[in-house]
N, C-alpha and C positions, 0 to 999 in steps of 0.2 A: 855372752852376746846378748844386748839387748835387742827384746824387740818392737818395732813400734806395735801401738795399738791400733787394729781396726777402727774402722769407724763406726762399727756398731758400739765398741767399746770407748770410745771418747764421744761423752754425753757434754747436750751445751753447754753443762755446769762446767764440765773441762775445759772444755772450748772459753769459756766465758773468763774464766779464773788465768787460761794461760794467755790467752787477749791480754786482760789488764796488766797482768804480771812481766810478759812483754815491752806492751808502751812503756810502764813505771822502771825499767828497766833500765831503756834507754833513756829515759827523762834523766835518771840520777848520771848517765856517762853524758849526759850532752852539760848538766848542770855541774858536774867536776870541770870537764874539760872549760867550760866559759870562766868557770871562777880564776881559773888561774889568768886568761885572756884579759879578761876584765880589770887584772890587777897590772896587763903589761906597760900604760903608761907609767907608772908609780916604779915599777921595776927598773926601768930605765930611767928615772929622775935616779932612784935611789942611787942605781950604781954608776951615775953618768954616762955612758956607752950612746956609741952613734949606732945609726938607723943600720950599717952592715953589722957590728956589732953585736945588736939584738936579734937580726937574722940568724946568727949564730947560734944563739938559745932558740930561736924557733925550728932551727936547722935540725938539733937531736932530740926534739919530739917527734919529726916525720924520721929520723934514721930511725928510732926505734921501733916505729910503728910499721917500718918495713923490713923492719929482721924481723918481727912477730908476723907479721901477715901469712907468706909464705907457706906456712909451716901450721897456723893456727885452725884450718881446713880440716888436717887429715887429725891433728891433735881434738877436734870438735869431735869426728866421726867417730873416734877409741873412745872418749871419755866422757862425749854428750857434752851440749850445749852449755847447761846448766852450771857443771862443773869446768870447763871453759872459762865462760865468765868469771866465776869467781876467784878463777887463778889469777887473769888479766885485771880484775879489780884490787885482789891486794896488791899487785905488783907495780900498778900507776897509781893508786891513791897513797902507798907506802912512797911513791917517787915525791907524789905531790908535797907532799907531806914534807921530808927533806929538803925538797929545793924552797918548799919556802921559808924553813929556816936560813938555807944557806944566803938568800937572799937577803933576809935582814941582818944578818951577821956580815955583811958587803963581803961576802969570799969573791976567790979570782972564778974566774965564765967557766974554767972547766970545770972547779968543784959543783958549780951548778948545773955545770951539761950534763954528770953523770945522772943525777937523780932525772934530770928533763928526758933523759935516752928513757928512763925505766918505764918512764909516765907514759914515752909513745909506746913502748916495747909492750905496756898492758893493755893499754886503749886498743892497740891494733888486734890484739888477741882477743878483747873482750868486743869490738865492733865485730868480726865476724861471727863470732859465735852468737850476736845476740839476730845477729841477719840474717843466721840461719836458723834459728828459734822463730823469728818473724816470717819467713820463708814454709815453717811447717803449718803455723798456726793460718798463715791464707790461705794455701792447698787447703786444707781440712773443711775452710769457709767457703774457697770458689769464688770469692770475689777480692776486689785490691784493694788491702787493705795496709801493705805495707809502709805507703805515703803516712798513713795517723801513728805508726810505729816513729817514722821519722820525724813527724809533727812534736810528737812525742820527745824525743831527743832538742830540739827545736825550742821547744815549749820550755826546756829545760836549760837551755841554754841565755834565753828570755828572763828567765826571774835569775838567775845565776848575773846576768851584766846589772839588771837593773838593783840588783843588792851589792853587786857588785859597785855600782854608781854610788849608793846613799855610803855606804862601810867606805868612798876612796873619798867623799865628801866628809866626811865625820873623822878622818885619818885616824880608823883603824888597823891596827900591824898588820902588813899583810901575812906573815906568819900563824898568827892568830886565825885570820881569815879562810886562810887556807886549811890549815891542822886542825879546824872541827869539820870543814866540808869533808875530808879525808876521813874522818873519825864516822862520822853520819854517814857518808857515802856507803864506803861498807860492809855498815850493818844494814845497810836496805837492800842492798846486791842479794846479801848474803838469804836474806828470810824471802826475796821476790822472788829468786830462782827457785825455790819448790816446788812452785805452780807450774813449772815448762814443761811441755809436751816432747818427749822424744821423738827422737827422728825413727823411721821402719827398721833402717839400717845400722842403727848406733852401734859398735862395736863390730861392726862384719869386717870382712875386708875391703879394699875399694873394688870399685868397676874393672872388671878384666873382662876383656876384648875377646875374643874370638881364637885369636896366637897368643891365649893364656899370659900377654902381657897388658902390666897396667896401663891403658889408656891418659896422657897426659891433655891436659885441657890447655896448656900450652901452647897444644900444634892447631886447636880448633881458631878457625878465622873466626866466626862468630862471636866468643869468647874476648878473643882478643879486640875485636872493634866495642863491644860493650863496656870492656876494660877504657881502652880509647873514649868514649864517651863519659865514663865516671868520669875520667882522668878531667876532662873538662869541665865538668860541674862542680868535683870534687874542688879544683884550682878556684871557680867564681864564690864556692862558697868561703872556699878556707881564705884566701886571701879579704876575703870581708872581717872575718872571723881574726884574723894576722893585725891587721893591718887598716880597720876603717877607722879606730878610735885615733889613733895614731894620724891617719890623713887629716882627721878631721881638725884635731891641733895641730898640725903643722901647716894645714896646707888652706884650712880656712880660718883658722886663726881662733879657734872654739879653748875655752878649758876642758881640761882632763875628764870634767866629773861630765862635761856635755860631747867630748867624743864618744864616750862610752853611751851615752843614748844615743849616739846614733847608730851605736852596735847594735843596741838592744831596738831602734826600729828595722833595722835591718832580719835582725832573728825574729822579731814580731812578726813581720810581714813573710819571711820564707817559711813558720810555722801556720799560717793562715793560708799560703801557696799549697804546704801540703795537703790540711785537713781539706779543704777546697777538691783539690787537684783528685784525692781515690775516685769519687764520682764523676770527674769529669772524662778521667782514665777508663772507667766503666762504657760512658758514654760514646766517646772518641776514639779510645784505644790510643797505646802509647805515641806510635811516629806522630800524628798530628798536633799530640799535646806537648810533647818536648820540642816540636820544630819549632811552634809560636813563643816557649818559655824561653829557649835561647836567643831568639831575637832580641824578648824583651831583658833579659838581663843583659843583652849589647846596650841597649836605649838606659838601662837603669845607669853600669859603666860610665856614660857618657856624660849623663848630668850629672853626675858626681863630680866629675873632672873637674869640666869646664863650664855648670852653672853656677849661679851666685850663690852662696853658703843656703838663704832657704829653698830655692832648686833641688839643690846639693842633696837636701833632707829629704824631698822627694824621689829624687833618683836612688836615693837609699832604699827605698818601701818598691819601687821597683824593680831595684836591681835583686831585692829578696824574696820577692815570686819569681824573678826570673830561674833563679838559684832552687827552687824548691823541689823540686821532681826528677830530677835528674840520676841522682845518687840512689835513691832508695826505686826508683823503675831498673834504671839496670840493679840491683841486688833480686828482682823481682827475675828481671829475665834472665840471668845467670841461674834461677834456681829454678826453672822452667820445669825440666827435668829433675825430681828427688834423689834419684838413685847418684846424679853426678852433683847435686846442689853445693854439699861441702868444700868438695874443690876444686869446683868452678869459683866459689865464692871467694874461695882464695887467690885464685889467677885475677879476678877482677878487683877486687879491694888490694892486691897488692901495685897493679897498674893505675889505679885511681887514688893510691894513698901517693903515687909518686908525685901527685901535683901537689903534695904537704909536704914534700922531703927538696920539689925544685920551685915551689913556691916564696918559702921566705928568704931566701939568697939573691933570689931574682927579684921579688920587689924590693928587699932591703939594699943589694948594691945598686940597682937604680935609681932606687930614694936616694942614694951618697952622690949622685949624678945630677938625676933631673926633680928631685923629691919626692917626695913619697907618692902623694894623689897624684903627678902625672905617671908615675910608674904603674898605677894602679889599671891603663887603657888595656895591659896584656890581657887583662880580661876576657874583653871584648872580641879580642884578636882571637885566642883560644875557643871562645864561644862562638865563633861563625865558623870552627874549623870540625864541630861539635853535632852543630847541625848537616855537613855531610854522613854523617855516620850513624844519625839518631834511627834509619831502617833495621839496623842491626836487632834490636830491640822488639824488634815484632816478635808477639807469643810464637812459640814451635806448635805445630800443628803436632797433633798425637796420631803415632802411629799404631797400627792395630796390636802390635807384639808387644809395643810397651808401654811401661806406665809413666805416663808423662803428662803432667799436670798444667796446667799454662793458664796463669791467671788474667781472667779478661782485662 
């Protein structure tokens, strides 16, 4: 059994080193996961495939990343954060890795879905764990710091399209492209995780109840609305994330190398939404800053749609603050409490990954319908259904018996 260290015994320097080691953590999963995104126009030239098609491929990254989810909590709590990740990182950058051979080699969709299933199956297992590494290291700090964690990912996601842009201008293989991010990936996973801070409880058993039975986070309505509210941002973000490169050549009539900036103003702006937003979060506290962010990523939705292509660009940078805060406050309020953070983290990253798994089917068979950019208003739809639910979200008050941490 591990156990965590007091706080007399994690000095700033710890504090500071598992800070960094954190953000750069998630910087290299946001900057994996974009790289392959980044290459999804080219993917779909190469193999010819319509827009339901390529939902298809995007479909067994979110199946994967939801058989991992579930499961990847209680797997964090035995075997610690650190070593989490690193299981979830060889097992999606090894996918990566493969499907973008299989890609250039023109194989049939399912030779490519296997490796795509692997890539969510690790991504899902390496996003919790690294949420729950982000989750120890703000308790220890007392303030919110998880949004620059997310930035972070964000940030990485940003230089990941915009290399992604110049390498799909310069037609570089995407094979190539892929199979050194996979390669580089990691080894930086692998030497960043030394720095992580354990949890108190690492290795214990979970939370038992009072009737010596495990208490599931399941049956908590809290829980589950916070879940419900990822679910909603999770859907504004990934669907930008799926599918904006893609509207933006189809539906504004842009080339390949210029819908992919408008990904990448898109991930610019929801990374400058988060580093923005910890402070604001401090200031404000969560309900009031996620009710105004969901509005505006309705208004950002909107002009995308139905403004004129430079509109369009604007409503991009909108609809990427609107998207910023959402995700990573509920990871914050699910881990309220430490003693349940693990698998609470689970119940809610497994209900918020479901907007990645009914995401691309849903925009993709409406794109075969009404096209892609008018499919893209679900949005909108989901995000004002987001804002009833953003109360949930309020820190838990600490009660005198336990220890329960709740970051401003």
């Amino acid at each position: 059994m591990t156990t965590q260290p007091t706080d007399m015994t994690r000095t700033p320097r710890d504090l500071r080193a598992a800070s960094i080691a954190t953000l750069l953590v998630f910087g290299v999963n946001g900057f994996a996961f974009a790289t392959w995104m980044s290459r999804v126009p080219d993917v779909r030239e190469m193999l010819e495939i319509s827009p339901g098609q390529l939902s298809l491929l995007l479909l067994a990254i979110s199946a994967g990343s939801l058989c991992g989810l579930p499961t990847a909590g209680r797997v964090a709590h035995r075997i610690g954060a650190a070593n989490t990740v690193r299981a979830g990182a060889v097992v999606s950058l090894a996918g990566l890795l493969v499907a973008g051979l299989a890609v250039e080699a023109h194989a049939a969709l399912p030779l490519i879905m296997i490796p795509l299933f692997l890539v969510g199956l690790g991504i899902g297992t390496w996003d919790v764990a690294q949420n729950l590494e982000g989750s120890i290291v703000e308790q220890a700090l007392d303030r919110a710091i998880m949004p620059w964690f997310h930035a972070g990912f964000s940030g990485g996601t940003v230089v990941a399209a915009l290399i992604g842009a110049l390498l799909t201008w310069l037609d570089v293989p995407v094979s190539l492209h892929i199979g050194a991010v996979a390669v580089l990936g990691l080894v930086a996973t692998w030497w960043l995780t030394r720095n992580f801070l354990p949890a108190y409880d690492e290795g214990a058993p979970e939370a038992v109840a009072a009737t010596g039975k495990v208490r599931s986070p399941w049956l908590e309505p809290r829980t589950l609305l916070i879940g419900l509210m990822v679910l909603a941002a999770a859907f504004a973000e990934g669907t930008a994330n799926d599918w904006m490169a893609v509207a933006f050549v189809d539906g504004h009539e842009t080339s390949n190398a210029l819908g992919v900036v408008a990904l990448a103003i898109f991930l610019s702006f929801m990374t400058a939404g988060r580093i923005i937003g910890a402070g604001l979060l401090d200031r404000f506290g969560r309900v009031a800053v996620l009710r105004v962010l969901f509005v505006t990523a309705v208004v950002g939705c909107v002009l995308v749609v139905f403004g004129p292509t430079w509109l369009a660009f604007i409503g991009v940078a909108v609809w990427g603050v609107g998207a910023s805060l959402g995700f990573p406050v509920g990871m914050s309020a699910a881990s309220d409490d430490p003693a349940r953070a693990a698998l609470r983290l689970s119940v809610v990253s497994t209900i918020g990954y479901g907007a990645f798994l009914i995401g691309p089917p849903l925009i993709g068979f409406l794109g075969d319908r009404v096209g892609v950019l008018d499919a893209m208003l679900t949005v909108g739809v989901i995000s004002l259904i987001a804002i009833v639910v953003v109360p949930a979200a309020r820190p838990l008050e600490k009660a005198p018996s336990e220890d329960v941490s709740a970051p401003r």
